[in-house]
N, C-alpha and C positions, 0 to 999 in steps of 0.2 A: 422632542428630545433627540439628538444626534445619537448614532450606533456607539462613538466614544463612550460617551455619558452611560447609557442604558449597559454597557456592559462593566462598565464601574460599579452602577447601581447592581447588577447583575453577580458583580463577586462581593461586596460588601455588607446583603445580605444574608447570602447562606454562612458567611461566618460568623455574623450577628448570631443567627438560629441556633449554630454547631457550638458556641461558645454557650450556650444556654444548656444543653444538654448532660445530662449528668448520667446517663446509663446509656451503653451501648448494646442492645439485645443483639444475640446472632443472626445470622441473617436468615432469613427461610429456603428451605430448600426442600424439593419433592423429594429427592434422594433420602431424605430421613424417614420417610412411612414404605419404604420399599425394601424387600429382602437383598441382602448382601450379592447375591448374582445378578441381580436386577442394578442396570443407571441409566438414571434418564434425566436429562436438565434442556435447558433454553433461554431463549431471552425474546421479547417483544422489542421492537426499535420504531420511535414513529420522530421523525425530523421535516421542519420547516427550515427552508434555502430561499436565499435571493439574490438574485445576481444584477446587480447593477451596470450597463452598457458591458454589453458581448465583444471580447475581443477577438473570437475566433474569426477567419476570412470568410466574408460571404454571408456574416450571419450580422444584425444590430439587432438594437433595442433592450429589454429585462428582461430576465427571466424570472421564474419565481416556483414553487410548487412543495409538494406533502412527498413524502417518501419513506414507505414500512418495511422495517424486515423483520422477521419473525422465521424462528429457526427453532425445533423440536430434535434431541439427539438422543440415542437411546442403542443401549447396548447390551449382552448376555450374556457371560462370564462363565464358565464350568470348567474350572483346573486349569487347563493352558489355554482354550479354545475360546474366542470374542467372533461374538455377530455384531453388526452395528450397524444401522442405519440414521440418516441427520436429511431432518428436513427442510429446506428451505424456502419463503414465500416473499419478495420483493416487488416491491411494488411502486407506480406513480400515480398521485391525483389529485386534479387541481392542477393541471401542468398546461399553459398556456397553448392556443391550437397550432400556430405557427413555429413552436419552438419545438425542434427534435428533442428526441429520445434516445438513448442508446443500451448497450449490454451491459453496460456499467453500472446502468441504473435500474435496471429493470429483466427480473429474470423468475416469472410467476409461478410458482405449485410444481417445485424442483428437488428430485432428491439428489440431496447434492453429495453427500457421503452413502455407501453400502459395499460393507465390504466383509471379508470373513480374515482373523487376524488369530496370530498364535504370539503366546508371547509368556517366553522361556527361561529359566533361571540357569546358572551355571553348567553353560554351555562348554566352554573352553576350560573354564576357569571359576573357582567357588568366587561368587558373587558378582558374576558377570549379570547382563539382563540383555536378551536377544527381541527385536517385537516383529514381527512380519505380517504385513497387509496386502491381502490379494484383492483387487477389486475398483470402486471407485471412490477416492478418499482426496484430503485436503492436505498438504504441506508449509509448513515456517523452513526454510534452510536457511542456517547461519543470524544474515545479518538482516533478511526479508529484503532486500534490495534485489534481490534478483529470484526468488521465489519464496511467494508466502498466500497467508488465506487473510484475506484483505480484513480488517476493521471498521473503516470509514467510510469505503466504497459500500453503496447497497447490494451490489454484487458479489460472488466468493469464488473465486479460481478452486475449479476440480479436475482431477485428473483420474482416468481408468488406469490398473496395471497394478505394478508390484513394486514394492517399498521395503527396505530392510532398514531396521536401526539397531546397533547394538550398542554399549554400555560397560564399560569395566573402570571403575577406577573415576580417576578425574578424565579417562578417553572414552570420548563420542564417534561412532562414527554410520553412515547411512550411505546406504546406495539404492536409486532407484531404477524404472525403465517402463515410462506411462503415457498414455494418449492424454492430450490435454482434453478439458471435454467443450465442446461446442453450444454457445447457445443459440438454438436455431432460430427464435424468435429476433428479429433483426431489421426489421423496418417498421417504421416511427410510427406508422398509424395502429399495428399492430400491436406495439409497446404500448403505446397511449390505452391502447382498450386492454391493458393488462392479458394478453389472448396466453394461454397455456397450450405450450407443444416441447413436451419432455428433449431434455440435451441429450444429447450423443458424442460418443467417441469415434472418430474419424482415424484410420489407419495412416491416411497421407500425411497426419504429424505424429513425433516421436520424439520424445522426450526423455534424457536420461542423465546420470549423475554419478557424484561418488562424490562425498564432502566429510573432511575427518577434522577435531578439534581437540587440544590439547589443555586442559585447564589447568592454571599453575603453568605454566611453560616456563616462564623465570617470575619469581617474584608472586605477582599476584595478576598477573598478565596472562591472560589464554591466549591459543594461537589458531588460528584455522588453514585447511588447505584446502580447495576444492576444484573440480572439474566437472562443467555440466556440456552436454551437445543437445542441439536440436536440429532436425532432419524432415522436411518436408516437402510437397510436390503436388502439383495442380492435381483436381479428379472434378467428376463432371460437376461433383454436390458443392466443392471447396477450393475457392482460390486462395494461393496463397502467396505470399512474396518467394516462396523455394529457397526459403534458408537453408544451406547447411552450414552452421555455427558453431563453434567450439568457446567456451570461454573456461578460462583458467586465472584463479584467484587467493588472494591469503590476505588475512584478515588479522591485526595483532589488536585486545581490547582487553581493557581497566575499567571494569565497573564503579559506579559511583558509589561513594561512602563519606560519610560524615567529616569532615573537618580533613580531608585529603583529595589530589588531583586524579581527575581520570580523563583516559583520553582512549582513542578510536582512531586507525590507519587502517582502509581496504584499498588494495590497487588490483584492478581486474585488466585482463590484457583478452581481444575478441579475435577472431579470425574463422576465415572461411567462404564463402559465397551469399550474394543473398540478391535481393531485388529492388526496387528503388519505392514499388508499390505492387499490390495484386495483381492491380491488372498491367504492369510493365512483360514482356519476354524477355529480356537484357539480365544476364547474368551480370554480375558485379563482384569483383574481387573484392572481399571482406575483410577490412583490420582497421579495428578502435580499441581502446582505453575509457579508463573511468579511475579515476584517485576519488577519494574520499580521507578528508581528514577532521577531526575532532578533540579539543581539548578543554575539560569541564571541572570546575571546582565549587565544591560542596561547603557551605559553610555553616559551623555548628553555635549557631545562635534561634535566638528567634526567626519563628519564619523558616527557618533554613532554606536559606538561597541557594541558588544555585546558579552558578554565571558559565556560559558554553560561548567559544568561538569555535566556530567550523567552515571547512570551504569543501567546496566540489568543484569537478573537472571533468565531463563527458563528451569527448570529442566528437566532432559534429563532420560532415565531408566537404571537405575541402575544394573541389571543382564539380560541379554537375555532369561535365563532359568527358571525365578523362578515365571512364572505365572501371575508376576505385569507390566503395562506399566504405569513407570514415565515420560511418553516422553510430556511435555507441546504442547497442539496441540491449533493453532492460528487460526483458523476456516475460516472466510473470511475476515480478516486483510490484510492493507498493510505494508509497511515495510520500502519502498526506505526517506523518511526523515529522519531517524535517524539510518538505518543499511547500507546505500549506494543504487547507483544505483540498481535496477533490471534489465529487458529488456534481452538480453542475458547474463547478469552479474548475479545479485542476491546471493554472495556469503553467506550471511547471514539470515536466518530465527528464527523465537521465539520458539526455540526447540533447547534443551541440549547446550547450551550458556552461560557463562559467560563472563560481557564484559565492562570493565570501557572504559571511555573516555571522551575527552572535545574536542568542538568547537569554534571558534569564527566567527561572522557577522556581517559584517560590508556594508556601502553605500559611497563609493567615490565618487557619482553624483546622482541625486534625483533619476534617474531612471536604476540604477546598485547596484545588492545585489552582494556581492562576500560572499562566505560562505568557511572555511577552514576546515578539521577533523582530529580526530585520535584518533583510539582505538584498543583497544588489546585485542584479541578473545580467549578465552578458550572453553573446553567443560566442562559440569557439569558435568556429567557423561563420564569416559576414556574409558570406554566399551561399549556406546553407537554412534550413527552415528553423524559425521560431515554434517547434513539432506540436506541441501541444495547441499551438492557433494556426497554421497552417500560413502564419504568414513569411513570406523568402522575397529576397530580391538575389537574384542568381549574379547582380552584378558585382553586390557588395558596395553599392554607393550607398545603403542605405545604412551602415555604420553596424556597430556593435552590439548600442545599449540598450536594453531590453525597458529598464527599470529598475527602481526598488520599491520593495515590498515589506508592509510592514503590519503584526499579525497578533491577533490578543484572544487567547483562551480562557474558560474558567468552565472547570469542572466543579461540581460538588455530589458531594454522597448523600444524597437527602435520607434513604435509608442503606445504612453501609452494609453492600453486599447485595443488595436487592435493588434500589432505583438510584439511580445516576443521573443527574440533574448536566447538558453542557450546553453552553453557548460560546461562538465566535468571531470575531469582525476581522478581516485579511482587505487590504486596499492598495493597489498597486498605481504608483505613480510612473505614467508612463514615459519610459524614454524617447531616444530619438530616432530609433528604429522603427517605435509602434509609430509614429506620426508621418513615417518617410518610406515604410516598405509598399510599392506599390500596386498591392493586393487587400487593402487597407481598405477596413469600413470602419473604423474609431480613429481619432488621433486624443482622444480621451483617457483619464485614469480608469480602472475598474475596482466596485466596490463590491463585498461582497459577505452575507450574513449567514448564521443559520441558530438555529437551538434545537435540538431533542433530548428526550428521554429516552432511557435505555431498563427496560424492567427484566430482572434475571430472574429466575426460580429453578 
């Protein structure tokens, strides 16, 4: 049976199932046998990947393997004052010997939140809400494009330090000032035997923000503004590329609703220094962009569709040699909603990209999302790297076109609230860059699968 097929078969049964169903019981949660000061939840995560021919440089053949996460969070309540701790267990196995591993995927018997948190009622003003966390904790800012706590990735971006958020009204706003945290574990053989050595915070990066959002701003349109820096520097334990970046951003977005248009504009402008890689010395003058545009309509019938065009723009650098990097750098952003799967996949990153395309989304049964894609990849730059495969031709004869990409999900709630059934097929038709860049071990399409379970309690 072809992956097409199988994931047809794959959504047209659980709505068979869901259509059979006549009660909806709530869903289970440990939090109901626990006193009111007391919360503690989780979820188990176990996913099967395959990857069909590698199109990273340097690397051929499949890949394929098992990959669990499993996270424990738990926290203690008394008038204002929150303790919290969240733990995390990610894991690979069954991962072929010759095929790396990396941080993404693998990050063993980690605490990934703990931190001590206060959080305030009418501070300024009656019915304000103040939350402050000292310590080490996870972040969503804004649009998650440029900092969030990953979903799809087996791994979770954490940060040490201090976080404010306050709340009035339909106005949001946060500042933060945190080390990002380090997974020390880092090379492949070590990954492979799952080995456990606790992350750290490293002082030589530094990570800070201020991001405020106006809901309602006209209509039914929110608006954001934000400014985030990051500031780092060689030391004997951490290389780094010696960013000092500033990026500054605003965001105007219409949530989707029934039988009307919503649409999505972020344009981020970057600046500052940085470095071409770790191990480079060469300072590089800093300045890229990133647009983002999206427009989606909901339709109120059966099924309810929903049909999205969107395009991206993350400027890429323009000459190797001439002292400037235009390369758009996505800081601790994720990706897999609207560039495809990650995981061993991850064809696509917000660096030297241009890239229209439309979706649509639809529900056959209350508790089945099928999602369809497709878009077609350029570079911004013909001389700079296709970043996430590491392939460049620095002369630019080797053209533009990356490919298109085309991409079928299907979720279902087997029990709603509790286990989450998905499977998905993403295949990329390669263009004439992948067949013509001269660092090239495929001139082949890449296919690429997966399914997990996701158990919450």
């Amino acid at each position: 049976m072809t992956p097409t097929k199988l994931l047809l078969v794959a959504a047209l049964v659980p709505a068979a199932l869901c259509a059979q169903q006549e009660s909806k019981p709530e869903p289970y949660r440990v939090q109901k046998d626990l006193p009111d000061w007391l919360t503690i939840y989780g979820h188990q995560r176990t996913r099967y990947e395959s990857l069909d021919e590698n199109f990273r440089a340097g690397r051929s053949g499949s890949n394929q393997g098992f990959f669990l996460r499993t996270a424990l969070f738990a926290s203690v309540e008394r008038d204002w004052l929150e303790v919290a701790a969240e733990f995390l267990d990610s894991r690979a196995a069954d991962f072929p010997v010759d095929a790396p591993l990396n941080t993404t995927l693998v990050n063993s018997a980690e605490l990934l939140q703990g931190y001590v948190g206060a959080n305030l009622d009418d501070v300024i003003e009656k019915g304000d809400e103040l939350r402050l966390q000292l310590g080490r904790h996870t972040m969503n800012v804004g649009s998650r494009r440029l900092v969030a706590r990953n979903r799809f990735r087996n791994t979770i971006n954490a940060f040490g330090g201090f976080n404010a958020q306050y709340k009035t009204g339909d106005f949001n706003a946060r500042a933060f000032y945190v080390i990002p945290t380090q997974r020390l574990v880092n090379d492949s053989p070590s990954l492979r035997d799952n080995e456990v050595r606790f992350d750290e915070e490293r002082t030589q990066v530094r990570f800070f923000g201020l991001h405020v959002e106006q809901k309602n701003l006209f209509g039914s349109t929110s608006g954001e503004a934000y400014f985030l820096g990051i500031n780092e520097e060689d030391g004997q334990s951490l290389r780094t590329r010696d960013r000092e970046l500033y990026t500054v951003g605003t965001r105007l977005l219409k949530k989707k609703k029934k039988a009307e248009t919503d649409y999505e504009v972020e344009a981020i402008y970057q600046f500052g220094n940085s470095r071409a890689s770790g191990s480079s010395t060469t300072n590089l003058d800093h300045e890229a962009f990133f647009i983002h545009g999206k427009v989606g309509h909901t339709i109120d019938t059966t099924w309810t569709p929903r049909l999205i065009a969107q395009f991206d723009w993350a400027s890429g650098d323009n000459d190797p040699n001439d002292g400037d990097n235009q390369r758009f750098d996505t800081l601790f952003g994720a990706r897999r909603w609207e560039y495809g799967p990650t995981g061993i996949l991850g064809l696509f990153a917000r660096s030297n990209i241009i890239s229209p395309g439309y979706r649509v989304e639809f529900k056959p049964a209350d508790e089945v999302v099928v999602m369809a894609a497709h878009r077609y990849w350029y570079l911004a730059s013909n001389q700079d790297a296709w970043t996430a495969s590491g392939l460049r031709d620095a002369t630019g004869a080797a053209g533009d076109y990356i490919g298109n990409m085309a991409e079928v999900r299907v979720r279902w709630e087997a029990v709603p609230g509790n286990v989450r059934i998905e499977t998905g097929y993403a295949h990329l038709f390669a263009g004439s860059f992948v067949s013509d860049a001269p660092n090239r071990t495929t001139q082949g399409d890449v296919s690429y699968g997966y399914v997990h379970y996701v158990l919450t309690f």
